[in-house]
PDB file of N, CA, C and O in Angstrom:
ATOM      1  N   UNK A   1     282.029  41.118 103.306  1.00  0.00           N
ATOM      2  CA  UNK A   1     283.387  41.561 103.015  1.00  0.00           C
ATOM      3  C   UNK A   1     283.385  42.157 101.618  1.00  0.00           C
ATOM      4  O   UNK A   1     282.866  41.546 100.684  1.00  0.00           O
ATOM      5  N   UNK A   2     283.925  43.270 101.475  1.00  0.00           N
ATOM      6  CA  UNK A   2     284.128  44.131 100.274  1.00  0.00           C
ATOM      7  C   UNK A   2     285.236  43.433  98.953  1.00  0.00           C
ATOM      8  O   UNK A   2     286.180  42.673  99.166  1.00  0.00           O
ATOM      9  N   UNK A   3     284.903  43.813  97.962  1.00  0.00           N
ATOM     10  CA  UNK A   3     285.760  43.138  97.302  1.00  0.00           C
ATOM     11  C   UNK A   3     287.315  43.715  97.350  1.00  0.00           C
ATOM     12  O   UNK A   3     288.248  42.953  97.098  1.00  0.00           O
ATOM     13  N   UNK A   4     287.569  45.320  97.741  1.00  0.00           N
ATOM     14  CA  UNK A   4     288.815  45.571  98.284  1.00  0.00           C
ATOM     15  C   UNK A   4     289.305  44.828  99.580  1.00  0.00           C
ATOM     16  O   UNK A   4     290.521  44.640  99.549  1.00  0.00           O
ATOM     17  N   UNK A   5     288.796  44.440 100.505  1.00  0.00           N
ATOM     18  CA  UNK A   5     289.237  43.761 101.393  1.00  0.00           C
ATOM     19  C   UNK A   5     289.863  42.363 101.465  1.00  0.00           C
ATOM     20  O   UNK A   5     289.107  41.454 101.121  1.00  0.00           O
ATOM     21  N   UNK A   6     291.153  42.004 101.861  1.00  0.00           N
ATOM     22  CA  UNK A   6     291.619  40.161 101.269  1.00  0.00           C
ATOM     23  C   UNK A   6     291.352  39.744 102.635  1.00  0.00           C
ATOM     24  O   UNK A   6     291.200  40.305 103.719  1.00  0.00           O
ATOM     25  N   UNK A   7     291.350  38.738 102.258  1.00  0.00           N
ATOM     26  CA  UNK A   7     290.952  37.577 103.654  1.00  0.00           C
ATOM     27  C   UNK A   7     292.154  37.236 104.234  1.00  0.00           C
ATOM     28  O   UNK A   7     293.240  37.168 103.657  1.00  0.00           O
ATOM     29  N   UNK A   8     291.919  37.025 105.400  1.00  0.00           N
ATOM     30  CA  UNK A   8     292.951  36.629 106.579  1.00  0.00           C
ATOM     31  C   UNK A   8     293.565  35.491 106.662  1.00  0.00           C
ATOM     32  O   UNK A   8     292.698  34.764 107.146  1.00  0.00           O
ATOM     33  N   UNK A   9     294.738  34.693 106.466  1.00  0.00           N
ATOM     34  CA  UNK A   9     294.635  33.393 106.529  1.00  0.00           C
ATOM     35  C   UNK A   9     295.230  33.131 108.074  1.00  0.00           C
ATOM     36  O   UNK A   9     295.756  34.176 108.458  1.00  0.00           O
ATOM     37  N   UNK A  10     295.286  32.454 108.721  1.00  0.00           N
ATOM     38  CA  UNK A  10     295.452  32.244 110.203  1.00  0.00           C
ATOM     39  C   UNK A  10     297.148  31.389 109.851  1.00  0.00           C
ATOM     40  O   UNK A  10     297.372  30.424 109.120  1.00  0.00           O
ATOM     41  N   UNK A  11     298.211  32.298 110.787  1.00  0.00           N
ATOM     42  CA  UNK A  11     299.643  31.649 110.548  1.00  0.00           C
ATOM     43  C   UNK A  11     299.855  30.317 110.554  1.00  0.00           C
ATOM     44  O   UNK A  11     300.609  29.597 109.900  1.00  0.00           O
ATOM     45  N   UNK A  12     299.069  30.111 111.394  1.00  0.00           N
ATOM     46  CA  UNK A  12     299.228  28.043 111.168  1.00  0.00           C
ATOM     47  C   UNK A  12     298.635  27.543 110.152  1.00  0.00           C
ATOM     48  O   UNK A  12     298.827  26.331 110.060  1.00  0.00           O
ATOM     49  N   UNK A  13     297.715  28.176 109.005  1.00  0.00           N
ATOM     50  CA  UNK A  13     297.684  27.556 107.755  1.00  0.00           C
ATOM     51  C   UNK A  13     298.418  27.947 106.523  1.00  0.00           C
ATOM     52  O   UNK A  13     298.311  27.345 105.454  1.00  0.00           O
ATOM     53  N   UNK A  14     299.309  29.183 106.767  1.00  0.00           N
ATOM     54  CA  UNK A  14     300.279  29.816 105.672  1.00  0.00           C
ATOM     55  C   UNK A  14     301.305  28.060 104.755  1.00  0.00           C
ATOM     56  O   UNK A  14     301.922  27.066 105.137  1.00  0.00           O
ATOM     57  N   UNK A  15     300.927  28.611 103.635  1.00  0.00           N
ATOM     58  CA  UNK A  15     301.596  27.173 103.182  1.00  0.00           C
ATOM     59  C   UNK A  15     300.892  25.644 103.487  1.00  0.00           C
ATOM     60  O   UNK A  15     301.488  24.582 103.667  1.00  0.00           O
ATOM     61  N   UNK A  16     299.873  25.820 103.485  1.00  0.00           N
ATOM     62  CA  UNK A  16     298.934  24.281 103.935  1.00  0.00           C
ATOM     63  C   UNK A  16     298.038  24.862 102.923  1.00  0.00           C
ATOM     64  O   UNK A  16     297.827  26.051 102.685  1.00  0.00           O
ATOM     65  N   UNK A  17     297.568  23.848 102.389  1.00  0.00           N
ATOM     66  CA  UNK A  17     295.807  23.509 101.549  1.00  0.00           C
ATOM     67  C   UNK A  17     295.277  23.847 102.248  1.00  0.00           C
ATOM     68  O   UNK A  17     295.594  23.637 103.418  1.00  0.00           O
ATOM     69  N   UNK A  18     294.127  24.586 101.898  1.00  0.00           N
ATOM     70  CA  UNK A  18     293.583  25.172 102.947  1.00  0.00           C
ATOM     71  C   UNK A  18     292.129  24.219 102.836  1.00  0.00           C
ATOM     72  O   UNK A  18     292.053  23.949 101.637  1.00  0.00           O
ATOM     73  N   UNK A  19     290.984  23.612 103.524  1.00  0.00           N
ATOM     74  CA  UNK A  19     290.135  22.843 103.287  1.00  0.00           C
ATOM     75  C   UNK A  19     289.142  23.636 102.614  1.00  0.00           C
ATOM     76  O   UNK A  19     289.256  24.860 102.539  1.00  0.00           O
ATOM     77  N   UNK A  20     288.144  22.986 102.105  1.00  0.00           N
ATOM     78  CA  UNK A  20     287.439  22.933 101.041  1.00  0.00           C
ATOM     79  C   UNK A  20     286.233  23.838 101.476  1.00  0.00           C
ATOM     80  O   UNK A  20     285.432  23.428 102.316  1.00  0.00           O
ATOM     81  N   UNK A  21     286.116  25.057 100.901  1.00  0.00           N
ATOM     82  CA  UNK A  21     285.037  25.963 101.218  1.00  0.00           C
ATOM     83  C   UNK A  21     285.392  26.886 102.470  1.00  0.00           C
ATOM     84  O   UNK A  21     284.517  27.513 103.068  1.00  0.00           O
ATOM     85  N   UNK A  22     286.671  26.921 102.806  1.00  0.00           N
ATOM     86  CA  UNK A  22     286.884  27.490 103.697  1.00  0.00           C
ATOM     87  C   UNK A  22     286.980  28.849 103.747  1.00  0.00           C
ATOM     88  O   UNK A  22     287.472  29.358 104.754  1.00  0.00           O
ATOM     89  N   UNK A  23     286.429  29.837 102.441  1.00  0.00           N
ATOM     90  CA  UNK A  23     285.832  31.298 102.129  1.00  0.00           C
ATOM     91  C   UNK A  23     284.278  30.917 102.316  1.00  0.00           C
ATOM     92  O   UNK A  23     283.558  31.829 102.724  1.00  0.00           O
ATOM     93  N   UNK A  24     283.847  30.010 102.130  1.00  0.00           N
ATOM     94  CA  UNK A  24     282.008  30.078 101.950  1.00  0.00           C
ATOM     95  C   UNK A  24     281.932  30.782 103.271  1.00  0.00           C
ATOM     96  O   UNK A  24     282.706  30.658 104.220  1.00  0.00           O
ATOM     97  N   UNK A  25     280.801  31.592 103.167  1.00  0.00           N
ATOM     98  CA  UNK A  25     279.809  32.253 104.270  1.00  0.00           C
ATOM     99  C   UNK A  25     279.235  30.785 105.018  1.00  0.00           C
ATOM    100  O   UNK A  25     278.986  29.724 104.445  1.00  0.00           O
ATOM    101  N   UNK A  26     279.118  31.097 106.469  1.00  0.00           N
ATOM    102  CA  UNK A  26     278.630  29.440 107.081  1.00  0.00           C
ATOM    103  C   UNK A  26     277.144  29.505 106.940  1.00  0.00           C
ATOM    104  O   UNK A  26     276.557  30.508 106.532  1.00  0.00           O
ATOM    105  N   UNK A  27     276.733  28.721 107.190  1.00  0.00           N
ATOM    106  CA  UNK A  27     274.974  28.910 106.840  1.00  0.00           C
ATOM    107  C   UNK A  27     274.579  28.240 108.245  1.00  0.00           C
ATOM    108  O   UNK A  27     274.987  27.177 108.714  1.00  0.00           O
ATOM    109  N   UNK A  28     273.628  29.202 108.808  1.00  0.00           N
ATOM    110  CA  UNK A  28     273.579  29.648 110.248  1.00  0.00           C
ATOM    111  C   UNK A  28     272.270  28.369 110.299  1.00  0.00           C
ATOM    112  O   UNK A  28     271.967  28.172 111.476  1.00  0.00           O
ATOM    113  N   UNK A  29     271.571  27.614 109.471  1.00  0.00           N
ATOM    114  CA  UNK A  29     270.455  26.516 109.542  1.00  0.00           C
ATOM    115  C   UNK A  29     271.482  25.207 109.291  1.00  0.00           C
ATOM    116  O   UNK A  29     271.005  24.076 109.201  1.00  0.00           O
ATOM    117  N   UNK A  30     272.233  25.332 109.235  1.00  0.00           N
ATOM    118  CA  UNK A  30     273.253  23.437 108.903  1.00  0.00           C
ATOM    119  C   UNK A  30     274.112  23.529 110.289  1.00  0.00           C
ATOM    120  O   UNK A  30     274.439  24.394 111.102  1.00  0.00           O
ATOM    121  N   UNK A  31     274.306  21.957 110.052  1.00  0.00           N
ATOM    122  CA  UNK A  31     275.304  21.684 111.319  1.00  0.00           C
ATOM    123  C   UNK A  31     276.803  22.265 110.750  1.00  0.00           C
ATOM    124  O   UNK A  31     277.361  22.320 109.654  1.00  0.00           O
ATOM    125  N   UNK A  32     277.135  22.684 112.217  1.00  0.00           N
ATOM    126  CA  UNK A  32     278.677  23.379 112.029  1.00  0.00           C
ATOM    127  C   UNK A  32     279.332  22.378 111.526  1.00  0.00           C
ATOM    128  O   UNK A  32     278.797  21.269 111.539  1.00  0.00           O
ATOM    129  N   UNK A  33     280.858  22.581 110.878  1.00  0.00           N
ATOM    130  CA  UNK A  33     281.930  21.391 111.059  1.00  0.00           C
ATOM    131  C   UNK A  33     282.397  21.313 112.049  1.00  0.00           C
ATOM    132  O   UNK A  33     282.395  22.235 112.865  1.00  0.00           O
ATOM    133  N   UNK A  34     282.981  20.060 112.256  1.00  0.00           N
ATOM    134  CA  UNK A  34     283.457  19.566 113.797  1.00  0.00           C
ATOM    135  C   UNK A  34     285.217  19.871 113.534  1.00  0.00           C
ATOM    136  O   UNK A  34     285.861  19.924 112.486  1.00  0.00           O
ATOM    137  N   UNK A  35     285.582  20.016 114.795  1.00  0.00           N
ATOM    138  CA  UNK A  35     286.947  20.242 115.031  1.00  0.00           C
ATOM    139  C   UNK A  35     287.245  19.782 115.854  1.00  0.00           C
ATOM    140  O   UNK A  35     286.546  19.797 116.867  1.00  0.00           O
ATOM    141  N   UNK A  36     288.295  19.229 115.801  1.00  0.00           N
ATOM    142  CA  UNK A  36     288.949  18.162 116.969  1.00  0.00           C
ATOM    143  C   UNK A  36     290.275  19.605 117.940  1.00  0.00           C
ATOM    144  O   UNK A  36     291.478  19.451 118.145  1.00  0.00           O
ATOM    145  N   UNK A  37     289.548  20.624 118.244  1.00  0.00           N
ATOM    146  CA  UNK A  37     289.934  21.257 119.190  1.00  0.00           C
ATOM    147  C   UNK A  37     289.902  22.023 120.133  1.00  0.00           C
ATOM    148  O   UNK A  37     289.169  22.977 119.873  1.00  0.00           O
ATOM    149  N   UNK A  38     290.466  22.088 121.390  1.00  0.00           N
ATOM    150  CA  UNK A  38     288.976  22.340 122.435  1.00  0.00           C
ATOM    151  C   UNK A  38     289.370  24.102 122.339  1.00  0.00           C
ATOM    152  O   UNK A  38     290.548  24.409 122.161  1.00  0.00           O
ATOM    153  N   UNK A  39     288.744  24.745 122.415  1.00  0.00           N
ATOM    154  CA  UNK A  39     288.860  26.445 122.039  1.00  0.00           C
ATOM    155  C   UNK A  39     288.855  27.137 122.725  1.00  0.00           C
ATOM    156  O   UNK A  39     289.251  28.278 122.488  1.00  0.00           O
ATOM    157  N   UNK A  40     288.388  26.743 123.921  1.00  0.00           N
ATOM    158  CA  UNK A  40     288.080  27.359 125.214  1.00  0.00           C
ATOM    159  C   UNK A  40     289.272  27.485 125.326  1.00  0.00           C
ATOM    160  O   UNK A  40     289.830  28.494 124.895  1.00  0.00           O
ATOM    161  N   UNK A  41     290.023  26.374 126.001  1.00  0.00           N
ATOM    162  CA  UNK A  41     291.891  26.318 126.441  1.00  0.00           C
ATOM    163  C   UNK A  41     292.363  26.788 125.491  1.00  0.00           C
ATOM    164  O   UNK A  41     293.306  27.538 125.741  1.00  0.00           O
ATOM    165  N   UNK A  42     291.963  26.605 123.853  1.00  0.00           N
ATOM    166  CA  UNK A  42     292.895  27.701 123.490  1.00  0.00           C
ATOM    167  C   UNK A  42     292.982  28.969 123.522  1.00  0.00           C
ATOM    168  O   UNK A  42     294.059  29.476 123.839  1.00  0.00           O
ATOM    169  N   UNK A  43     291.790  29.829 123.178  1.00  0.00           N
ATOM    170  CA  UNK A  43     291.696  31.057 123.591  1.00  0.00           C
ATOM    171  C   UNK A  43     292.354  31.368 124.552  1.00  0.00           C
ATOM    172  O   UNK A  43     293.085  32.358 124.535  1.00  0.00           O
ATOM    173  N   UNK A  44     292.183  30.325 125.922  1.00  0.00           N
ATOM    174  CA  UNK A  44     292.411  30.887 127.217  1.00  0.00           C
ATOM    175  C   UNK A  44     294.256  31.207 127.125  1.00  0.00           C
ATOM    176  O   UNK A  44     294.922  32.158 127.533  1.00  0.00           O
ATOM    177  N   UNK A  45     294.688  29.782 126.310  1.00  0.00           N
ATOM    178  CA  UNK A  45     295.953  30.258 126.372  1.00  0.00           C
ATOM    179  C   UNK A  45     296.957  31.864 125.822  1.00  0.00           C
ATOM    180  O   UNK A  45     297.833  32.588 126.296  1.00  0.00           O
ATOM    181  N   UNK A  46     295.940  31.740 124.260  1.00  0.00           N
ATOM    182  CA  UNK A  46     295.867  32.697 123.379  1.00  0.00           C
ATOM    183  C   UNK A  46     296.023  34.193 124.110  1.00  0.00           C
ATOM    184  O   UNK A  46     296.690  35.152 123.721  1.00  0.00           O
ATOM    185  N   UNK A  47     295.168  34.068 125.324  1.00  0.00           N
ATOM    186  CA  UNK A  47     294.935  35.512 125.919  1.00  0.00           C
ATOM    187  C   UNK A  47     295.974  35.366 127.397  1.00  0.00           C
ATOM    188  O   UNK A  47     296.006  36.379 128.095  1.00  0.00           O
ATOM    189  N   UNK A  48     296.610  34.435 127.762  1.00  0.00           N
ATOM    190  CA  UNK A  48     297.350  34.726 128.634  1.00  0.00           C
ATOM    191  C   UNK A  48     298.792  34.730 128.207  1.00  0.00           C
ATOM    192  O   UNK A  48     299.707  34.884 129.016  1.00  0.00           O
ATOM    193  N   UNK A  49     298.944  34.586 127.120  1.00  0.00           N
ATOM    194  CA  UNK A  49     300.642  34.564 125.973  1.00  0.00           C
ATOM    195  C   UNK A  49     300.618  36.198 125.539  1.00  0.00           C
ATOM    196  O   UNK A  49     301.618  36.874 125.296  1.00  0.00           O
ATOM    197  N   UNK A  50     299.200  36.661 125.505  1.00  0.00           N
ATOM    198  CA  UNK A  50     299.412  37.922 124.707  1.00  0.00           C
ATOM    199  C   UNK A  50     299.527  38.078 123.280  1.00  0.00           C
ATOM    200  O   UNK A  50     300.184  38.944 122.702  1.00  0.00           O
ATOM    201  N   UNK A  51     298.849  37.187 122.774  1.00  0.00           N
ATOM    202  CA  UNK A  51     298.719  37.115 121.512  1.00  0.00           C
ATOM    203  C   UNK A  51     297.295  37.348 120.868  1.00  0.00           C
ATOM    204  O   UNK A  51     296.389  37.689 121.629  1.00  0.00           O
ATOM    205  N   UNK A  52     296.996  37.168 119.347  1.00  0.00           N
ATOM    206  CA  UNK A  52     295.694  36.972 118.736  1.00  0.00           C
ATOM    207  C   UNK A  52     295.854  35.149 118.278  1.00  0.00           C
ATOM    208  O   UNK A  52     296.871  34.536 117.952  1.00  0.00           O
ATOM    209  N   UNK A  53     294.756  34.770 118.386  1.00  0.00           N
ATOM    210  CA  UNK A  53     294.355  33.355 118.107  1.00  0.00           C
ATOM    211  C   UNK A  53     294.827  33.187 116.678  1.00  0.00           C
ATOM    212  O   UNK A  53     295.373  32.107 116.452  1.00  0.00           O
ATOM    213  N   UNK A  54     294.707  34.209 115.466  1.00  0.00           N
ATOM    214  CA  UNK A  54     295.339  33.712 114.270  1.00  0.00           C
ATOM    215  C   UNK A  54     296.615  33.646 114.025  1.00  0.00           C
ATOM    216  O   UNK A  54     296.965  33.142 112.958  1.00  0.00           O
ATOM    217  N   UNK A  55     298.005  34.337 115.329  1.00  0.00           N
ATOM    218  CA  UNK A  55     299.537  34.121 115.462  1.00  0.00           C
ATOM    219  C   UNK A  55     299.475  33.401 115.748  1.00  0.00           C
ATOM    220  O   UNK A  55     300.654  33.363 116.098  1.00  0.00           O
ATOM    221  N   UNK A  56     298.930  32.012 116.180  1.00  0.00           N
ATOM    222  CA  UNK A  56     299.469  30.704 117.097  1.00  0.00           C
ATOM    223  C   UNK A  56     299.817  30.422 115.657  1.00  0.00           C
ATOM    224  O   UNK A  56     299.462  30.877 114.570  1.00  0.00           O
ATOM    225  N   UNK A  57     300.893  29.221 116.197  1.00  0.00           N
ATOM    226  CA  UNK A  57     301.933  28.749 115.306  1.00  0.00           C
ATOM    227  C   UNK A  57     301.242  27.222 115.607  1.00  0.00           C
ATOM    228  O   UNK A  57     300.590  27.067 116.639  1.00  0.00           O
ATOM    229  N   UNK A  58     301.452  25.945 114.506  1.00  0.00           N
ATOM    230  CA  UNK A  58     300.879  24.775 114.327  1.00  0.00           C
ATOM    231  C   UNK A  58     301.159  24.096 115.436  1.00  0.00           C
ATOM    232  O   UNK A  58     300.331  23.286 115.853  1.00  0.00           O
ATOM    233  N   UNK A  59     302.454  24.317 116.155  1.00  0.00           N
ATOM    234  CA  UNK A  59     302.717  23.876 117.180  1.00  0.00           C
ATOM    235  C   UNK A  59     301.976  24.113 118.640  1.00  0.00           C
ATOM    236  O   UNK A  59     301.510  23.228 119.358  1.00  0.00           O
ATOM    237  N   UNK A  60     301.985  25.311 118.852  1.00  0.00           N
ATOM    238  CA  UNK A  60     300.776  25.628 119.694  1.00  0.00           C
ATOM    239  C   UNK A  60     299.429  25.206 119.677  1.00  0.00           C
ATOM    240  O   UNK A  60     298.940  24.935 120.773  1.00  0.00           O
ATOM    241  N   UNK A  61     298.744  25.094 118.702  1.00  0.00           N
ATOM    242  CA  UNK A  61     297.334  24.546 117.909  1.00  0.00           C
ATOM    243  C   UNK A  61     296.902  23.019 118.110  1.00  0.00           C
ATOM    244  O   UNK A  61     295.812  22.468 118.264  1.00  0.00           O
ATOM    245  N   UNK A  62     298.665  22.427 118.020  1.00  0.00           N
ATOM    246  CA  UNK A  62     298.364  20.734 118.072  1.00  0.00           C
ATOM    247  C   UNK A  62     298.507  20.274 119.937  1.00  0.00           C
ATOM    248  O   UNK A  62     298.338  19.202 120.516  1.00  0.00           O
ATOM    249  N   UNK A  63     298.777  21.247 120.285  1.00  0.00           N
ATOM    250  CA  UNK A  63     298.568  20.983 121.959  1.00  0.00           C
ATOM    251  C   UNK A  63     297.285  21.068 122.539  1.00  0.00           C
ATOM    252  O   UNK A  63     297.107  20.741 123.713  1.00  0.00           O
ATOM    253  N   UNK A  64     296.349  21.494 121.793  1.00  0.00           N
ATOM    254  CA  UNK A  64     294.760  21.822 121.730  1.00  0.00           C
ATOM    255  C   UNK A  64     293.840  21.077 121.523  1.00  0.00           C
ATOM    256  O   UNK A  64     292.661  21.086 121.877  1.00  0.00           O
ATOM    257  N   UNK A  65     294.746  20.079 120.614  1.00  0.00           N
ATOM    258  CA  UNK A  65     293.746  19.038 119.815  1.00  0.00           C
ATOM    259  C   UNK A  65     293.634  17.736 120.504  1.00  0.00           C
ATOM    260  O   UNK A  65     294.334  17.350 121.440  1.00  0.00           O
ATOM    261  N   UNK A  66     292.522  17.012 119.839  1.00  0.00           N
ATOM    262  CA  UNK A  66     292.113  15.893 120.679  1.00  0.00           C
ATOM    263  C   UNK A  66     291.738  15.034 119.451  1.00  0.00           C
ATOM    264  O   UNK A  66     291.299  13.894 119.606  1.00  0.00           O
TER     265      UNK A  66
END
């Protein structure tokens, strides 16, 4: 990413702390972080609402989670 370019923040974290390193580049030899959400169903929902995955609203997001 260019230094003219700003980063995206996803609408369900607008106004939240955002967690720690969450600009670092991921490093493709370490274990991922875990997320307590299943992505598949969300996407799936994501794409049958007609939306992009970074408009879901917190509310939508916490129906995902486990």
């Amino acid at each position: 990413m260019s230094e003219t370019e700003t980063e995206k923040i996803p609408g369900f974290l607008e106004g939240e702390p955002l967690p720690s390193g969450y600009f670092n580049k991921p490093d493709p030899y370490g274990d991922a972080p875990t997320r307590k959400v299943n992505l598949s169903l969300l996407v799936s929902y994501a794409r049958k609402e007609g939306k992009d995955c970074l408009s879901l609203t917190k509310e939508e997001i916490k129906r995902f989670s486990y």
